[in-house]
N, C-alpha and C positions, 0 to 999 in steps of 0.2 A: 539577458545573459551577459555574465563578465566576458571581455576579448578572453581573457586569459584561459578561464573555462571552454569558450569555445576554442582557442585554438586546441587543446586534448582532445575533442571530438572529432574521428576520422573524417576526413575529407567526403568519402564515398556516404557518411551516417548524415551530414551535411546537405550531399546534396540529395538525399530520399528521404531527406526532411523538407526540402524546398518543394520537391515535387508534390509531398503529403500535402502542406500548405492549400494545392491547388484544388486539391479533393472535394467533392461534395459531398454532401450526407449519406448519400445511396454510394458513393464510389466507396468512404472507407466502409461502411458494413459490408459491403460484398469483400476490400480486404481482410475484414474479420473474418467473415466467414469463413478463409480462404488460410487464415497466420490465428488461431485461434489463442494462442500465447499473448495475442496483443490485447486481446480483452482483460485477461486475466491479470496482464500488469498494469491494464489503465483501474481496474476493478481495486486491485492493489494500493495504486497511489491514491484513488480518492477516498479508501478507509486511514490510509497512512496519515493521508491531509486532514481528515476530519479528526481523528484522536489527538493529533497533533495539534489543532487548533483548538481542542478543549482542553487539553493541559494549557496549553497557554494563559485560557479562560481562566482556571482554575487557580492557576500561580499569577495572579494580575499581570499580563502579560512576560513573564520573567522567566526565560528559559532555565532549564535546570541546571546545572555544569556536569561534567563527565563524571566528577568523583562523588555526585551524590546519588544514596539510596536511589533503585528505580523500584525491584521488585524481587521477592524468591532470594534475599542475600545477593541478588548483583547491582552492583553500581550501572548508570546510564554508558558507561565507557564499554566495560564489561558486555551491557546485552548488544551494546551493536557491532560488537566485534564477534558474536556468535556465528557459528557457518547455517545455511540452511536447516541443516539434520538437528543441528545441538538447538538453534531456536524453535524446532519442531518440539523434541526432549522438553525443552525449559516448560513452553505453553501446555501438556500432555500433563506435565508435572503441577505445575501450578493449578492446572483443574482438578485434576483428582485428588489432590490437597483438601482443595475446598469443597469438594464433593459438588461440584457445580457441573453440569451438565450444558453441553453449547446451548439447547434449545431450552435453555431455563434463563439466559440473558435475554432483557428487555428489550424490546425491535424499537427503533427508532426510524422517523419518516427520513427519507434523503430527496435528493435534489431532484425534481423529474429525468434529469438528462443522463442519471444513473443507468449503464445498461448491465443485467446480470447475465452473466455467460451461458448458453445454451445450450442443453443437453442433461442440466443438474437435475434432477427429480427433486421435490418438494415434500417432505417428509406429512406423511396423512396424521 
């Protein structure tokens, strides 16, 4: 991590990240189980990193720039300045566009150390 970037990070996020550090396997699952939000943003960043890492694949390494097409008429600028609700809107839109249905995209295997957040039921 850039100095620079870290110094923006509070003081107090710093150091209950130094503590986290010390954690062992069993200590953060019991904080999961305890801050259930944290799964759901770790669950978060590893689809973020994985799509992200296959665009890349796909544009021979070359990221895209802000001002081109991404998807649905917005620019890559455009969708990530979306607020939560409007990028709910966007994805809602662009499925039923397509008449595509969630459980009609293809599953792909993930990493074993993927953990899915508990409590979701599994559609029969």
């Amino acid at each position: 991590m850039a100095v620079a970037e870290k110094a923006r990070i509070p003081r107090r996020v710093q150091v209950i990240a130094e503590v986290l550090r010390r954690f062992s396997q069993e200590e953060l699952a019991q904080l999961v189980r305890l801050v259930p939000a944290l799964e759901d943003m770790a669950l978060q960043q590893v689809i973020s990193t994985h799509f992200r890492q296959r665009m890349l694949e796909m544009r021979g390494g070359i990221a895209p720039s802000l001002e081109e097409e991404f998807l649905g008429g917005l620019t890559y600028g455009e969708y990530l300045k979306l607020s939560e609700e409007e990028e709910e809107a966007f994805w809602d839109r662009i499925f039923a566009e397509g008449g595509l249905e969630i459980d009609q995209i293809e599953e792909h295997d993930v990493d074993p150390g993927v953990r899915i957040p508990a409590g979701q039921k599994r559609a029969a």
